[in-house]
C-alpha positions in Angstrom: 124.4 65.6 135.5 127.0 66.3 137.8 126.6 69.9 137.8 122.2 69.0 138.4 123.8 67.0 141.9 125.9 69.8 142.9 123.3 72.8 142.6 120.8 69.7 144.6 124.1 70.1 147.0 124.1 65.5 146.2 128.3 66.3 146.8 128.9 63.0 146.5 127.1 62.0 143.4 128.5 65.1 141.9 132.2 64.6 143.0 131.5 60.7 141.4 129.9 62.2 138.5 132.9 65.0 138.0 135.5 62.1 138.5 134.1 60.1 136.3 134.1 62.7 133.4 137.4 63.8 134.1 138.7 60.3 133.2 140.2 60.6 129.6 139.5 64.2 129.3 142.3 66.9 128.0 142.4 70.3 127.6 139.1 73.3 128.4 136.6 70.0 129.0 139.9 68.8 131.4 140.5 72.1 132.9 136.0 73.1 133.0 135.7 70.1 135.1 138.6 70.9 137.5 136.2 74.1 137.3 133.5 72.0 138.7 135.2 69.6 141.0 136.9 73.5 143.1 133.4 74.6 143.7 132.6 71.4 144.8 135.3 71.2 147.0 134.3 74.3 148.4 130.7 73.8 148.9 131.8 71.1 151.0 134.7 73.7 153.2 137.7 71.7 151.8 139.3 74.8 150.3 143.0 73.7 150.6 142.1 70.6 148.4 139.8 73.8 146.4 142.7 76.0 146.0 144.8 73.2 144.7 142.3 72.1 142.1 141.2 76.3 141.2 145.3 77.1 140.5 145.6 73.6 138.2 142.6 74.6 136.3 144.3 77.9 135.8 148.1 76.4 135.0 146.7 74.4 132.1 146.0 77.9 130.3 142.8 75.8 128.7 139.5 78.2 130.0 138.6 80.5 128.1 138.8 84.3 129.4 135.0 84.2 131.5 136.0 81.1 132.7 139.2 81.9 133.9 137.9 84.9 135.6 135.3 82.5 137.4 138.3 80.2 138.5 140.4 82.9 139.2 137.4 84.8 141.6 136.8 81.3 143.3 140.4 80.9 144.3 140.2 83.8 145.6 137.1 83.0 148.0 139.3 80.2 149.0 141.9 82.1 149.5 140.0 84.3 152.2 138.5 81.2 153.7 141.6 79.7 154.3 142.9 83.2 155.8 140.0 83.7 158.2 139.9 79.7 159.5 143.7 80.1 160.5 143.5 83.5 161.6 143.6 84.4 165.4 140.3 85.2 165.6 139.2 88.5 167.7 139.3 86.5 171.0 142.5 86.0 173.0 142.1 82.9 175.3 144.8 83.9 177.0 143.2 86.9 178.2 139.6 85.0 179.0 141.7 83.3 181.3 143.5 86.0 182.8 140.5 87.7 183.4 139.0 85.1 185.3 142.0 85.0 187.4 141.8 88.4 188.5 138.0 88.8 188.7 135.9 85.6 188.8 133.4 85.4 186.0 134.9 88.6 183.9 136.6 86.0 181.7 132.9 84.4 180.7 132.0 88.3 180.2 134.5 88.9 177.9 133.8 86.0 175.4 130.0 87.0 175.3 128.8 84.5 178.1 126.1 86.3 180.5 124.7 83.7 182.5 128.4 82.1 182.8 129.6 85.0 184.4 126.9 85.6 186.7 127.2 82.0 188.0 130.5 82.2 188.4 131.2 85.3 189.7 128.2 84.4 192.6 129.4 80.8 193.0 133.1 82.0 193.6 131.6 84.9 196.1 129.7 82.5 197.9 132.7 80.6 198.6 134.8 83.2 199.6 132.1 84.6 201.7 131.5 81.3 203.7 135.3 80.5 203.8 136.2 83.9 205.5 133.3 83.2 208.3 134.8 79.8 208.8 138.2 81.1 209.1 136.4 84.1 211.7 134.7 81.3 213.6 137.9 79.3 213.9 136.6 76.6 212.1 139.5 75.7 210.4 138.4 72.1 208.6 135.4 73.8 207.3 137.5 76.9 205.8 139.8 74.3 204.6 136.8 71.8 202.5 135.5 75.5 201.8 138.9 76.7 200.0 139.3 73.0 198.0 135.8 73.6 196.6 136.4 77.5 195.9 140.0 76.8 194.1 138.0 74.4 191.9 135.1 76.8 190.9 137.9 79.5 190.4 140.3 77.9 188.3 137.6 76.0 186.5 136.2 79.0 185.7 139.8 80.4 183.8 139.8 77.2 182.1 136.0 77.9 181.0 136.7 81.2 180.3 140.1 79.8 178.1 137.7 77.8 175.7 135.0 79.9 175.6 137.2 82.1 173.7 138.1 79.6 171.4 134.3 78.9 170.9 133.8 82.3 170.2 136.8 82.4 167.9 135.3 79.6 165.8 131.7 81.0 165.8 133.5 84.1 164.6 135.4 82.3 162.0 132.4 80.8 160.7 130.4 83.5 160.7 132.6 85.8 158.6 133.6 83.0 156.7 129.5 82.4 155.5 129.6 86.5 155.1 131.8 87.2 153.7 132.6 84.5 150.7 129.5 82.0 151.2 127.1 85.3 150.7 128.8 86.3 147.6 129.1 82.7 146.3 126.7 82.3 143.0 126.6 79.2 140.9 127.3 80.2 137.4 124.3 79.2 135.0 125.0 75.5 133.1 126.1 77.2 130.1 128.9 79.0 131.9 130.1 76.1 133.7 130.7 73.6 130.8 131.2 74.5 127.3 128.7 73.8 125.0 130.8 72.6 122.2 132.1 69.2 124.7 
């Protein structure tokens, strides 16, 4: 029943269901349904808590050789999920920022963001533009409203450009993440997930 729940992704009635069955149980049936309660834990991204579960199954020394190899292949999809969620990603914010800094709008550019760094990049012209008039004309408290607006538009825009690349990071994360391990993820058939003879 609680493997029906997880295939219907039900996580919660299968998590209950799993729980409940592992209540008195010892040895394969014990170590099958920590099996079960990994890849549920990872259909739901908790891989830590997966990983933890996955090696326990393992330690116990009570699946038999296929189902080891299943545990042992599903720590190892945890393994890379964890990596790629905690890795850098191929973004620097740093750089978004620094970008920005130096060339309004090239910080959006460089995380992917088009239309951002059009805006930007005209918005922080514009300014610039109709601040250097003021400052030609001698209109001094117009140049000076001019520059409070601009320094917002341009620093806002490095801080923009900062999270963007974070955003991007994460996207990137994700997508490698559903790739790269979700792709390849199959749910073994019934049989192969709990032994017949329990």
């Amino acid at each position: 029943a609680g493997y029906v729940a997880l295939r219907a992704h039900r996580f919660d009635d299968a998590g209950r269901l799993f729980d409940e069955g592992r209540v008195g149980a010892t040895g394969r049936l014990a170590a099958q349904l920590d099996l079960a309660t990994g890849t549920l834990q990872q259909q739901r991204g908790q891989h830590l808590q997966a990983e933890s579960i996955l090696k326990g199954a393992l330690d116990v020394a009570a699946l038999d050789p296929k189902h080891a190899d299943e545990a042992r292949e599903r720590l190892s999809w945890s393994a890379r999920a964890i990596a790629l969620r905690t890795s850098r990603g191929p973004r620097s914010p740093g750089f978004a920022a620094a970008c920005a800094l130096i060339v309004p709008g090239s910080g959006f550019a460089y995380v992917g963001e088009g239309r951002s760094a059009l805006a930007s990049f005209a918005l922080n012209a514009t300014f610039l533009g109709a601040t250097w008039y003021a400052v030609r004309d001698e209109n001094y408290p117009l140049a000076g409203i001019l520059t409070l607006f601009e320094m917002g538009w341009y620093f806002g825009g490095a801080t923009g450009s900062y999270h963007g690349a974070m955003a991007f990071n994460r996207a990137a994360k994700e997508r490698m993440f559903h790739n790269e391990v979700a792709a390849s993820f199959q749910y073994p058939d019934p049989p192969a997930l709990f032994d017949s003879q329990h």
